[in-house]
C-alpha positions in Angstrom: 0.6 28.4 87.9 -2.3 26.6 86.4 -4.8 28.1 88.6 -3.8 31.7 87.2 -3.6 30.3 83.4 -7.2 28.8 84.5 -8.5 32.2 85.0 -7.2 34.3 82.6 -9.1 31.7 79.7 -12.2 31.6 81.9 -11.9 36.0 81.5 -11.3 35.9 77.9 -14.1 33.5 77.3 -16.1 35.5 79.5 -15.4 38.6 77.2 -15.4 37.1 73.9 -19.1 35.9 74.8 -19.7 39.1 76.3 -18.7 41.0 73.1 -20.6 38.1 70.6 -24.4 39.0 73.0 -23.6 43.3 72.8 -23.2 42.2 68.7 -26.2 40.2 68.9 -28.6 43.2 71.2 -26.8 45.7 68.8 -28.4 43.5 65.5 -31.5 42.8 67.2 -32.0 46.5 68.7 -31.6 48.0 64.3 -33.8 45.2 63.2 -36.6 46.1 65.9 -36.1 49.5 65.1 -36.3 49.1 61.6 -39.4 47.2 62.1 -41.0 49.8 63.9 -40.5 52.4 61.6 -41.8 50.6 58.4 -45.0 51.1 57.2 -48.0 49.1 57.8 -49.0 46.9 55.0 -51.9 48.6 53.6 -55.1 46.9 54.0 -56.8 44.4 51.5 -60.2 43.7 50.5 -61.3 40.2 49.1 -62.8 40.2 45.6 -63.6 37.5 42.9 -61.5 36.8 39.8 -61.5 34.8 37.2 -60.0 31.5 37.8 -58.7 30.9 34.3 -59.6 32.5 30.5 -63.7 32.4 30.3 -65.5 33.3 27.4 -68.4 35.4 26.7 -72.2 34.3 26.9 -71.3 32.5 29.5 -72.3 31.8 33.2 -69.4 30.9 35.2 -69.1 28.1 37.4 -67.2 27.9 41.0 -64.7 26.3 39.5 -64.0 29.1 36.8 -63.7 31.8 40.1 -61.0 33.0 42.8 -61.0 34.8 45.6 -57.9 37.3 45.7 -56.7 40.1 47.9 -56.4 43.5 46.7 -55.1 46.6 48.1 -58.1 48.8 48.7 -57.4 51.4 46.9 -57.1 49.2 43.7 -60.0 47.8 43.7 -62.0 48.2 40.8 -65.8 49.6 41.1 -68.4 47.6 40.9 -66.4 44.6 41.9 -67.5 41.7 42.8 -67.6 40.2 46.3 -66.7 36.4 47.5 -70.6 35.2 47.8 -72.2 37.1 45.0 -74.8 35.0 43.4 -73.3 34.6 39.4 -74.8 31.2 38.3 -77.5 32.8 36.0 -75.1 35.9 35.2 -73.8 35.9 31.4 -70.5 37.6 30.6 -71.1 40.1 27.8 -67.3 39.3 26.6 -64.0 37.5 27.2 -62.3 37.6 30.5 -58.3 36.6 30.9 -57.4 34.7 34.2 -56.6 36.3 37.1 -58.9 39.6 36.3 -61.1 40.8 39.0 -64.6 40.4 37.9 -66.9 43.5 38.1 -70.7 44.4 37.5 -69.7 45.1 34.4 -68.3 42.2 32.9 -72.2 41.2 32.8 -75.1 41.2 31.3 -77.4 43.4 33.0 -80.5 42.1 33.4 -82.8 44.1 30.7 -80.5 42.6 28.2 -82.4 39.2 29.0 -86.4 40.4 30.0 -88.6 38.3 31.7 -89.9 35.8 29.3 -87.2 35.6 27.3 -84.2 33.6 27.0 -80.6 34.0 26.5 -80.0 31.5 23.0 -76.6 30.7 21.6 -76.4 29.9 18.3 -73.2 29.3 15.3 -72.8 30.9 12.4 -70.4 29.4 9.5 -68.6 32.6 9.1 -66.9 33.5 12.6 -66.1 36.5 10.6 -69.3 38.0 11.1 -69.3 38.4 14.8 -66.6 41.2 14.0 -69.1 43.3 12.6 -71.3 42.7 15.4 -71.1 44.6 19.4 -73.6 43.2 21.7 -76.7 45.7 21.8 -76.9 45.4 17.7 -80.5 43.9 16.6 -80.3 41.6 14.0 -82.2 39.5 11.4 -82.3 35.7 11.0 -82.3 33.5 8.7 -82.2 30.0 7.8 -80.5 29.0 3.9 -81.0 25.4 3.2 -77.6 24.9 1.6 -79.0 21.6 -0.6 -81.6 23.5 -2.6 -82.3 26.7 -4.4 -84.8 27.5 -2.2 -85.0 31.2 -0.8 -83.9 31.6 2.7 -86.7 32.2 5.6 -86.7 34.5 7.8 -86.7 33.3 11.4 -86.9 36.7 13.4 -86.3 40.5 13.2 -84.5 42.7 15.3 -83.4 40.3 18.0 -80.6 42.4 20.4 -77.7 40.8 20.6 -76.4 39.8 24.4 -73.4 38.3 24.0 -70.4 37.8 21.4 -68.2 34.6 22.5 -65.0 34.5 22.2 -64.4 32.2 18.8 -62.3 28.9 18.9 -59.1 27.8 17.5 -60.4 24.3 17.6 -64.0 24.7 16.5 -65.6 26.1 13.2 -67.6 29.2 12.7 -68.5 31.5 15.6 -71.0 31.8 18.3 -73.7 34.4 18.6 -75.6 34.8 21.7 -79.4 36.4 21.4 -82.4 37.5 23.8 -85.1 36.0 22.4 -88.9 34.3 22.7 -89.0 30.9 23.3 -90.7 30.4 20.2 -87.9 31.8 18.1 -85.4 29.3 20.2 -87.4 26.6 19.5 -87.4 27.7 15.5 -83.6 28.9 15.8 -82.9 25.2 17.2 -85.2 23.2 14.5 -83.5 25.5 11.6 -79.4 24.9 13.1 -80.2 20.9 12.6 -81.1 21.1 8.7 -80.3 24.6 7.7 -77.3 27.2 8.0 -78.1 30.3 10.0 -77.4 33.7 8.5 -77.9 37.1 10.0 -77.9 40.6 8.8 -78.1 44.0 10.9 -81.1 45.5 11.6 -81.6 49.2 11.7 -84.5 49.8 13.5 -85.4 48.7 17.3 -88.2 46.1 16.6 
């Protein structure tokens, strides 16, 4: 009698196990399936970003950039490539983190001829730069705020190259110029002693 009872558990087993591996093939059989019928993921392309908030006027560093992986049809034009040289490149504005940089987010390189340099320099009134968009020409001058004395004029129609984001933190705003080395030299001699004042410029030069 036990030799029967034996086999009958050893046949249910058999079938239970049976039934549990058809469930399992069945599963595995939609989930292939499944797989085989969803699309490809669509392919990427790598491209720089910023790394965190950057301001204008400046160049950014390795550490300010990340690579990220777009889908290829959302990739901006004119974006820029893991590799591309942007050490001496100045942004013309404000860039948030995690938005792919492109060619233009920067100065082009008229904006600074040869011979010139790019020179950044604060004005009391960070109220000013929102009269200003990068391309304006404007006139500088240094006011000596102890004395009476008329202000000088430091240079005309300089082109403006870049407009920095202002500062919670810091005073006044930041106004970013292509200019002769000469007038740095003057612009840095006045901003020790003197405040710096500018006024739009009409004409080209």
């Amino acid at each position: 009698m036990k030799i029967p009872s034996l086999l009958r558990d050893l046949l249910r087993a058999a079938r239970w196990h049976r039934r549990l591996l058809a469930g399992v093939a069945a599963a595995a059989a939609v989930y292939f399936g499944l797989l085989a019928l969803s699309p490809a993921p669509p392919p990427t392309v790598a491209v720089l970003a910023a790394a965190r908030d950057l301001t204008g006027g400046v160049a950014p560093t390795n550490d300010d950039l990340q690579t990220v992986d777009l889908p290829s049809g959302s990739v901006p034009a004119g974006a820029l490539r893991p590799g591309s040289e942007l050490t001496s490149r100045l942004l013309s504005g404000p860039v948030r983190a995690g938005e792919p940089l492109t060619d233009a987010r920067f100065l082009a390189p008229p904006a600074v001829p040869p011979g010139s340099v790019a020179y950044p320099f604060r004005v009391d009134d960070a109220d000013i730069t929102a009269l200003l968009r990068v391309g304006d020409r404007i006139t500088l001058y240094a006011a000596d705020s102890t004395t009476a004395g008329a202000a000088s004029q430091l240079a005309r129609a300089v082109p403006v190259v870049a407009l920095p984001t202002p500062r919670s933190t810091t005073s006044g705003a930041l106004i970013v110029v292509a200019t002769t080395p000469e007038v740095a030299t003057r612009l840095a001699q006045a901003s020790a002693s003197s405040r710096i004042t500018v006024a739009l410029t009409p004409d080209t030069g």
